[in-house]
C-alpha positions as CSV (number, residue, x, y, z in Angstrom):
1,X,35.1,-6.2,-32.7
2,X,35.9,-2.9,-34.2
3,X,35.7,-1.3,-37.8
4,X,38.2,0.7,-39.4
5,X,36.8,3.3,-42.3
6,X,40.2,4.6,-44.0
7,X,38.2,7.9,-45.8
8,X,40.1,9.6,-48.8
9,X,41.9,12.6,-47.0
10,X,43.5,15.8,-48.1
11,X,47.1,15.8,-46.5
12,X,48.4,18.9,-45.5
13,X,50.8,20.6,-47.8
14,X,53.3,21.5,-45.4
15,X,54.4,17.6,-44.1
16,X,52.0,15.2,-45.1
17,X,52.4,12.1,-42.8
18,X,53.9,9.1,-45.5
19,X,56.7,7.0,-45.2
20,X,59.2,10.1,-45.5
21,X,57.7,12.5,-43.3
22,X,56.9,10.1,-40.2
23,X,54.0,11.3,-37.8
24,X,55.1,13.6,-34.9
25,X,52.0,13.6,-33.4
26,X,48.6,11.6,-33.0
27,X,45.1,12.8,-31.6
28,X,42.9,10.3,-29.9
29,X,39.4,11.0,-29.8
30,X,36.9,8.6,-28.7
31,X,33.3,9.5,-29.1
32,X,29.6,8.0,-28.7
33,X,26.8,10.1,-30.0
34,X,28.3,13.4,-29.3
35,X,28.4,15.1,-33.4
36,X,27.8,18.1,-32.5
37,X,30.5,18.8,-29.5
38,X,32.6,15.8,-31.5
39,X,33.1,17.9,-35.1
40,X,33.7,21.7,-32.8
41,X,36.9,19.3,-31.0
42,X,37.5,17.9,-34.5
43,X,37.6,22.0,-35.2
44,X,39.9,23.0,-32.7
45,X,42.1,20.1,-33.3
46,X,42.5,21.3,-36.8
47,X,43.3,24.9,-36.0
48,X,46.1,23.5,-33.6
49,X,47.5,21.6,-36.2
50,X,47.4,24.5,-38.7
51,X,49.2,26.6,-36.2
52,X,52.6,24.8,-35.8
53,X,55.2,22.5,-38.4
54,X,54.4,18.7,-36.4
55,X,52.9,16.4,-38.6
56,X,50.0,15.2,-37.3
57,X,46.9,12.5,-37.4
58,X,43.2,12.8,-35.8
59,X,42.2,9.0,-35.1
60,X,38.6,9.0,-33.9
61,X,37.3,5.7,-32.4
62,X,33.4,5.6,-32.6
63,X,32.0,3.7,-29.7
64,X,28.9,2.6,-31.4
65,X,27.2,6.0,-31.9
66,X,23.4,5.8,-33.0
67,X,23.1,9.7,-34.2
68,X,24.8,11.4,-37.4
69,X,28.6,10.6,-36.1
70,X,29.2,8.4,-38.6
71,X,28.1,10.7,-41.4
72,X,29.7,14.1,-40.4
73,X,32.9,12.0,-39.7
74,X,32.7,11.1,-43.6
75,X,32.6,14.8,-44.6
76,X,35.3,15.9,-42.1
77,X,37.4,13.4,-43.4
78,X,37.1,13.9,-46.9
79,X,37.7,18.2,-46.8
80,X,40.3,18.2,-43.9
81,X,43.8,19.1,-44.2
82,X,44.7,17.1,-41.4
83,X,45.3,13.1,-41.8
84,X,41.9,12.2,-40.6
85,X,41.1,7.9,-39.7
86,X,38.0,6.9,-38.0
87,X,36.7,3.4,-36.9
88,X,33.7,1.7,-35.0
89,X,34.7,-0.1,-32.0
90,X,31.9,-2.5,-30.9
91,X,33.1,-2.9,-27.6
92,X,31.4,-0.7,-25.3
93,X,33.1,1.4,-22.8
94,X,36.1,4.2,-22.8
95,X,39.1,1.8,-22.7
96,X,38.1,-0.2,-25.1
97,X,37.5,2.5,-27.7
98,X,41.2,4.2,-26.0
99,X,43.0,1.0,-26.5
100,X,41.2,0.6,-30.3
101,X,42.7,4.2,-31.2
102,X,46.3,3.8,-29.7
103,X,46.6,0.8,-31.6
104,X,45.8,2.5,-34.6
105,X,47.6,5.5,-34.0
106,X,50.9,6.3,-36.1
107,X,52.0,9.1,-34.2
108,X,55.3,9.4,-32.2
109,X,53.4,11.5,-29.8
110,X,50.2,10.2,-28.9
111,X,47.5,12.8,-27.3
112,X,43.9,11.8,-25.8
113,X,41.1,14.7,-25.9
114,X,37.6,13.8,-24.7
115,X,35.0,14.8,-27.0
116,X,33.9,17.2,-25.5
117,X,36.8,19.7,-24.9
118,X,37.9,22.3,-27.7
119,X,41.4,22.4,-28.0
120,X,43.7,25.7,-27.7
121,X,45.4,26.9,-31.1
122,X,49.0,26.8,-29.2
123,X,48.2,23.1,-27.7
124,X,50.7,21.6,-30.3
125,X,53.2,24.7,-29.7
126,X,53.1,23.8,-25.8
127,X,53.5,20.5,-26.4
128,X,56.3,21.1,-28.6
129,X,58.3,22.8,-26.2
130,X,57.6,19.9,-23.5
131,X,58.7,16.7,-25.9
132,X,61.7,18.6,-27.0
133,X,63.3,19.4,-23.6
134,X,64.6,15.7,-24.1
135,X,62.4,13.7,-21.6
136,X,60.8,11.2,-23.5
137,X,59.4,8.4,-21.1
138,X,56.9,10.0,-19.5
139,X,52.8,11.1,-19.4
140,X,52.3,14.5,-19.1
141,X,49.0,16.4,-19.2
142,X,47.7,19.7,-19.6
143,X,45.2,22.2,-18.1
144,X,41.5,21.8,-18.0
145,X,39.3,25.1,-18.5
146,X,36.1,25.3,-17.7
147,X,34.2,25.5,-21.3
148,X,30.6,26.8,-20.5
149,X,30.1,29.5,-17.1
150,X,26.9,27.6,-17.1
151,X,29.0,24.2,-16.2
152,X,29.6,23.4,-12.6
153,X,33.1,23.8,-12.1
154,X,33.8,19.7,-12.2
155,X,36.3,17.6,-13.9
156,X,38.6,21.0,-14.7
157,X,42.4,21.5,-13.7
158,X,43.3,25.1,-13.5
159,X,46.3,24.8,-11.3
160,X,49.0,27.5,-12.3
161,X,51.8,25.6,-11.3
162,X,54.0,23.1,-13.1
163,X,54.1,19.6,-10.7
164,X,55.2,16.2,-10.9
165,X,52.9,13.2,-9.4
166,X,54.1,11.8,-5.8
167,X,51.8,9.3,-3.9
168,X,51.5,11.7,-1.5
169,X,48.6,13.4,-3.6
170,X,45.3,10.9,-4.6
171,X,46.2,10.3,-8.6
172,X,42.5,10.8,-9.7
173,X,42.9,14.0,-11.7
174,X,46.4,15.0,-10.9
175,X,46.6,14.5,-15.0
176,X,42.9,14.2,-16.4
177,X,42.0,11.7,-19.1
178,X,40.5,14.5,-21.2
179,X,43.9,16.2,-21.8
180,X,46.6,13.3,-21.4
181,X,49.9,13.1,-23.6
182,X,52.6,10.5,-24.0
183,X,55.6,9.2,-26.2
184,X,54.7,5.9,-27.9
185,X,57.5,4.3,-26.2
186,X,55.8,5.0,-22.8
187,X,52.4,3.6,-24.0
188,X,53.7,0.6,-25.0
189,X,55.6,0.3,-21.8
190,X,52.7,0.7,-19.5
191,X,50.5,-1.4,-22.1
192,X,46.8,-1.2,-22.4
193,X,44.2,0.4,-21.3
194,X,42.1,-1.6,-18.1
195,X,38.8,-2.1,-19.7
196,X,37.1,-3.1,-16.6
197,X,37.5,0.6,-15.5
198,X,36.1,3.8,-17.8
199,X,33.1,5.3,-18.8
200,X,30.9,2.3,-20.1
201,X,32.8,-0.3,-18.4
202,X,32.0,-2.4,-15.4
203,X,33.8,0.5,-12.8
204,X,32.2,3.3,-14.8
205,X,35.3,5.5,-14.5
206,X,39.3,6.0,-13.3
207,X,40.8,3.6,-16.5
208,X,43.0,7.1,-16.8
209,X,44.0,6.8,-12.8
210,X,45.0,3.4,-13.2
211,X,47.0,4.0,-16.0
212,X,48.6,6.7,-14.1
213,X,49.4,4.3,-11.4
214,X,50.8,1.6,-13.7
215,X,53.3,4.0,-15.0
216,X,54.4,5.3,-11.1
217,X,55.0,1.6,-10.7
218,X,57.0,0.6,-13.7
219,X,59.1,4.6,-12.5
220,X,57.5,6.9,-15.5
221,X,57.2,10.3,-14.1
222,X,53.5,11.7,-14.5
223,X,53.5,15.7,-15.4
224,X,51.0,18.2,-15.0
225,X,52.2,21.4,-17.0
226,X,49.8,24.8,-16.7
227,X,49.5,25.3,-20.4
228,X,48.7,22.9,-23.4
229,X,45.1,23.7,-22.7
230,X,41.8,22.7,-23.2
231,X,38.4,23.7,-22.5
232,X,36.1,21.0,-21.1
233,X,32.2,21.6,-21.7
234,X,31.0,19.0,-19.9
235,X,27.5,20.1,-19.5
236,X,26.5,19.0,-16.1
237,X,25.1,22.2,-14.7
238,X,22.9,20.9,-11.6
239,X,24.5,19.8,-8.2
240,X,22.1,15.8,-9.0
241,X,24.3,15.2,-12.2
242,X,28.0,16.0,-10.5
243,X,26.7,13.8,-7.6
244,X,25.9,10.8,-10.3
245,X,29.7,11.7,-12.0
246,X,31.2,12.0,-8.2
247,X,29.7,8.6,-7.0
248,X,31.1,6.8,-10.3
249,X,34.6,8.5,-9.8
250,X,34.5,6.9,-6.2
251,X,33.2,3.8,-7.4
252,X,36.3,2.9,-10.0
253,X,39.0,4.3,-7.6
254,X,37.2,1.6,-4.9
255,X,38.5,-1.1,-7.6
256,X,41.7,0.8,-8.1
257,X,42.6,0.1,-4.3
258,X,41.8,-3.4,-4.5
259,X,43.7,-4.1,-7.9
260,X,46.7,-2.3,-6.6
261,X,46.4,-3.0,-2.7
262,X,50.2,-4.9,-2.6
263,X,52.0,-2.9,-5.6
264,X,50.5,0.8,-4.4
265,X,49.2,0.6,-1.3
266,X,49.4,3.7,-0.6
267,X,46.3,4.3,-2.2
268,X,44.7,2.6,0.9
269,X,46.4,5.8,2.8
270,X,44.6,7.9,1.2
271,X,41.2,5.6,1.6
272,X,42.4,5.7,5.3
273,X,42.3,9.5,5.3
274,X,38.9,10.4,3.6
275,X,37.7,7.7,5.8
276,X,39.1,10.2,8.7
277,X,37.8,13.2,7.0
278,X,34.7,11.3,6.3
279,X,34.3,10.9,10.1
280,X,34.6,14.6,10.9
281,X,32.2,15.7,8.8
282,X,29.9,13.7,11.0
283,X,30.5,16.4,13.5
284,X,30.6,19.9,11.5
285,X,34.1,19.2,9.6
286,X,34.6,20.1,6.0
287,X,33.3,18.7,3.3
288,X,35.2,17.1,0.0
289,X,34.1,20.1,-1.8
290,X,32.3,22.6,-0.3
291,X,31.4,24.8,-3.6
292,X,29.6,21.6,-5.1
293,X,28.6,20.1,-1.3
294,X,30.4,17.0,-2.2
295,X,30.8,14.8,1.1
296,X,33.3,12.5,1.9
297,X,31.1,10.0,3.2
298,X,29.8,9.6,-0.6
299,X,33.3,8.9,-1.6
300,X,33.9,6.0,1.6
301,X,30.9,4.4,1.0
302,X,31.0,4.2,-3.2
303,X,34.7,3.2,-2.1
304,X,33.6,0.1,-0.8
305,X,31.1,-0.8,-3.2
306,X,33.4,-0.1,-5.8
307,X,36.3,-2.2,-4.0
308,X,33.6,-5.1,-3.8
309,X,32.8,-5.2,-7.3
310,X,36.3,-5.3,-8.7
311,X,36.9,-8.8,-6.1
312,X,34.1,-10.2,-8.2
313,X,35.4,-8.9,-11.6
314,X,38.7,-10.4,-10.7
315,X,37.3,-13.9,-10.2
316,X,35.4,-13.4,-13.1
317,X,37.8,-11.7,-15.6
318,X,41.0,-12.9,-14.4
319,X,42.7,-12.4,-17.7
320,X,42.2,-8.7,-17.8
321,X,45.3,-8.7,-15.1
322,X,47.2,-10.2,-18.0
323,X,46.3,-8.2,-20.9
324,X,46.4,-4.6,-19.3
325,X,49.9,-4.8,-19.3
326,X,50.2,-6.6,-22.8
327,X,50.6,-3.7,-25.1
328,X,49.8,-4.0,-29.1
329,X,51.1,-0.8,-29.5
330,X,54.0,-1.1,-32.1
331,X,57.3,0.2,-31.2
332,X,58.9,3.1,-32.6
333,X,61.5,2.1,-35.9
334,X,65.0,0.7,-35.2
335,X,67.3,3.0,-34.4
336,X,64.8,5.4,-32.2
337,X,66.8,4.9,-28.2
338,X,64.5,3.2,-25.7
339,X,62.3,4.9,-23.4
């Protein structure tokens, strides 16, 4: 069950989004009792907005927040110059509140930011550049910067290097969930988000790697470009609260080889070869990541648990297979070409 709050806005003056001046571009953000990092993204999202000529929205999808959300949403609606809609999805967990604002989204352009991350002024001006280079079926995704030097350096992307997703590379963070971008087209070709996966959800995490996966399969490229930035402050600065974040991470993408063992199985390779990895570092080999003293064996054994629970979700939830590819997403107008 969810809530929608339409708040009297103030539209911006240079292309308000109505029925003449379509939205370019819509922000996701999904939040649960975050105000204070929630209203500095809502900040950064405004500045971006000021700084280039696409329309744009800022849907924000509470997830049944018990602090001041609701409240310092109402005032940021009601003084910003950027089209501003909240709501209160019930439901818990990240895909439920993901698939809540993409539904409700008007934007041709449809761009997820965690709560958490501050978004760079020239985001929309990198973005920009990307749409209008004529590729519009696809799900690209930005860089990740490390927000706080007091954050262990987890959950960022700083790769210089413009790349597009083969299964030769694991798809868990080739494009992260905090800085992911796609035309509506795409979204509603790849269809809803999985909500047995996510933050909140029964698989705690990887509801953005499986919708990476579903759009390999149905042959939309996945993009990782080095700019459109954000900065993530994630806040985990011991080793105990990565290992908790690492473990849940290894737990969903355990279900994700299990959901997608005959249509992907070459996510089992890559089981098969941390498994490998896994046993050398029984005898002095490397570990997954040395810097945090991550191990490979964590990620094998939270593998199978994880693989485990999804068999049960699936006899238990068997619809879910259904409706994560049923997309309420409406399509763009008549007359706009097919992704």
């Amino acid at each position: 069950m969810s809530r929608e709050h339409e708040q009297p806005v103030r539209a911006s003056p240079r292309l308000p989004p109505d029925a003449h001046h379509p939205v370019d571009a819509s922000f996701i953000v999904c939040t649960r009792n975050r105000a204070a990092a929630l209203e500095a993204c809502i900040s950064s999202i405004e500045a971006a907005c000021e700084a280039c000529s696409l329309s744009c929205e800022l849907v924000v999808v509470d997830n049944g927040s018990t602090d001041d959300t609701a409240a310092r949403l109402s005032r940021i609606a009601a003084k910003s110059a950027v089209a501003v809609r909240w709501m209160v999805e019930l439901r818990p967990g990240l895909a439920a509140a993901r698939n809540t604002g993409m539904e409700r989204a008007r934007g041709r352009l449809l761009i997820f930011i965690d709560d958490d991350c501050i978004v760079e002024r020239s985001y929309l001006q990198d973005l920009n550049r990307h749409y209008s280079a004529g590729e519009r079926c696809i799900v690209r995704g930005g860089r990740v910067d490390l927000g706080s030097p007091r954050d262990l350096p987890f959950t960022i992307k700083r790769s210089r290097f413009r790349a597009r997703f083969t299964p030769d590379v694991h798809p868990g963070g080739f494009v992260l969930g905090c800085n992911m971008t796609m035309d509506r087209e795409a979204a509603a070709r790849i269809g809803r988000f999985d909500e047995r996966f996510g933050a909140g959800g029964p698989l705690r995490s990887a509801e953005d790697t499986d919708y990476l996966v579903r759009a390999h399969q149905l042959g939309i490229p996945i993009e990782y470009v080095p700019d459109m930035t954000v900065q993530h402050f994630h806040g985990r600065t011991t080793r105990d609260a990565i290992e908790r974040l690492h473990r849940d991470y290894s737990f969903g993408n355990g279900g994700l080889c299990v959901k997608h063992a005959f249509k992907a199985p070459w996510l089992l390779r890559h089981f098969c070869w941390t498994t490998r990895s896994a046993w050398r570092e029984l005898f002095g080999g490397y570990r997954f990541d040395p810097e945090i003293s991550l191990s490979h064996l964590t990620i094998v054994a939270m593998n199978l648990v994880g693989a485990a629970k999804f068999a049960l979700l699936a006899v238990r939830w068997p619809r879910q297979a259904d409706t994560d590819t049923t997309s309420r997403l409406p399509r763009p107008q008549r007359g706009t070409p097919p992704c």
